[in-house]
C-alpha positions as CSV (number, residue, x, y, z in Angstrom):
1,X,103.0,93.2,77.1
2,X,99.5,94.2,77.9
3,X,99.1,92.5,80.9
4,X,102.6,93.8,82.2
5,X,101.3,97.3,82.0
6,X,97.8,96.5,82.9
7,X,100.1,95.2,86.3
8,X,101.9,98.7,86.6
9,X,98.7,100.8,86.3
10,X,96.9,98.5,89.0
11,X,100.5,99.2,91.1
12,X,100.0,103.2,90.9
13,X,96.5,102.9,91.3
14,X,96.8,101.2,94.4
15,X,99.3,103.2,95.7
16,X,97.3,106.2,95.1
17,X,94.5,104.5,96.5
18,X,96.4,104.0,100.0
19,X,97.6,107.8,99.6
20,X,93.4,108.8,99.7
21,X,92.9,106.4,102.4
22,X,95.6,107.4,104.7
23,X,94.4,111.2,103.8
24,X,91.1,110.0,105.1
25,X,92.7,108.2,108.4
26,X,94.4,111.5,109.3
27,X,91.4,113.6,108.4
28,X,89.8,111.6,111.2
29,X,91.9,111.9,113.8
30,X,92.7,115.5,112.9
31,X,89.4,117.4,112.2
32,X,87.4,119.1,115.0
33,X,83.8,117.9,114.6
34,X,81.6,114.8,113.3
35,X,80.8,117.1,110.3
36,X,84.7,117.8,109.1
37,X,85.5,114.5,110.4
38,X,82.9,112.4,108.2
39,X,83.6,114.6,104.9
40,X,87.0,113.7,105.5
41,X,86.4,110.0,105.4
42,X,83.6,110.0,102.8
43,X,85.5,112.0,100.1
44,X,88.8,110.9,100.7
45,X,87.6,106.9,101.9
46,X,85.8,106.9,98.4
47,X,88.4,107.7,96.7
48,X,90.5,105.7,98.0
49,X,88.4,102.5,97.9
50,X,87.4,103.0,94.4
51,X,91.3,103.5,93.3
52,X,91.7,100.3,94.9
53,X,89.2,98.4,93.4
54,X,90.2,99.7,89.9
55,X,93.4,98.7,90.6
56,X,92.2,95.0,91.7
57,X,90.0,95.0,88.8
58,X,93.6,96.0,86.0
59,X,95.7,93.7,88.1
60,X,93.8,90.7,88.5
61,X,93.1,90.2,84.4
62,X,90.4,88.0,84.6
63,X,86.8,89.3,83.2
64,X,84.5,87.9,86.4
65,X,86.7,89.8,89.3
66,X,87.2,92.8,87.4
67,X,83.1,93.2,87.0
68,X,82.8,92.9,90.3
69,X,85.5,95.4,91.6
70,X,83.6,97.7,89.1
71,X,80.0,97.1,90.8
72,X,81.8,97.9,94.4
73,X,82.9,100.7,92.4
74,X,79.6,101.9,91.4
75,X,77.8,100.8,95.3
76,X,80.9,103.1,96.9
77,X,79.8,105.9,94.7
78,X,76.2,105.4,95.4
79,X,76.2,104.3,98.9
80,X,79.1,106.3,100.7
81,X,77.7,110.1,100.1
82,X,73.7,108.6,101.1
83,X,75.1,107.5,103.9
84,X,77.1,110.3,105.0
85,X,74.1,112.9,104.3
86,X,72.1,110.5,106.6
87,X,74.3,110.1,109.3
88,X,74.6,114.2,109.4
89,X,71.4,114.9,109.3
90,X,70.1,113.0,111.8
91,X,73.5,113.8,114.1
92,X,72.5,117.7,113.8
93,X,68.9,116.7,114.7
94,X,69.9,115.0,118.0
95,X,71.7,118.2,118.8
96,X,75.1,117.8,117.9
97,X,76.7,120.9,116.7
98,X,79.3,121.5,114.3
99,X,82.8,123.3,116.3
100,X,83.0,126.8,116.9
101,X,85.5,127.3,113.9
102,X,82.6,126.5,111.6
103,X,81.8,129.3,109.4
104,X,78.3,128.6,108.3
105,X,75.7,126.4,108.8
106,X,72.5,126.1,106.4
107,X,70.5,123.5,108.2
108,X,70.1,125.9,110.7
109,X,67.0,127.6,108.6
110,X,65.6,124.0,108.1
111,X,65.7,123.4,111.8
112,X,63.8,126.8,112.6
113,X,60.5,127.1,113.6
114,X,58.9,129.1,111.1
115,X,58.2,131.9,112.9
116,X,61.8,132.3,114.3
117,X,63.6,133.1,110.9
């Protein structure tokens, strides 16, 4: 009984899962910049991955997978926003700019010289 619903938990959870990651797909192909487009597939990839590795680790019932789907739980959550922050940073320091439709942006002031602010 426990295993049959451990089963249809793992089933929404990886359809859910699949739902975050196809978010993140179209969030990619749809967004204007590198900025937009990497939240998109940071958040939503995250998300996504980590849904599907919970569902692996409810599915699969047995004790050695399901610790392991919950440490590349825990690396996604670690790794994925370093990562991102990193691959930003140095993309808006090599002189890529977010779009025009961008409202703010507060690594400008970092970027300043000091006397220009």
């Amino acid at each position: 009984m426990m295993a049959e619903i451990a089963r249809y938990v793992g089933a929404v959870l990886l359809s859910l899962g699949s739902v975050f990651g196809l978010i993140a797909a179209v969030g990619v192909l749809r967004l204007p910049d590198l900025y937009t487009r990497m939240h998109a597939a940071s958040k939503a990839g995250a998300v996504g991955g980590g849904m599907i590795l919970l569902a692996v680790a409810l599915a699969c019932l047995d004790g050695a997978v399901a610790s392991r789907a919950v440490i590349g739980i825990g690396f996604l959550l670690v790794t994925t926003p370093v990562s991102a922050h990193l691959l930003a940073r140095a993309s808006l320091k090599s002189g890529d700019r977010p779009a025009q439709i961008t409202v703010s942006n507060d690594l400008d002031i970092v970027n300043k010289a000091p006397n220009e602010t």
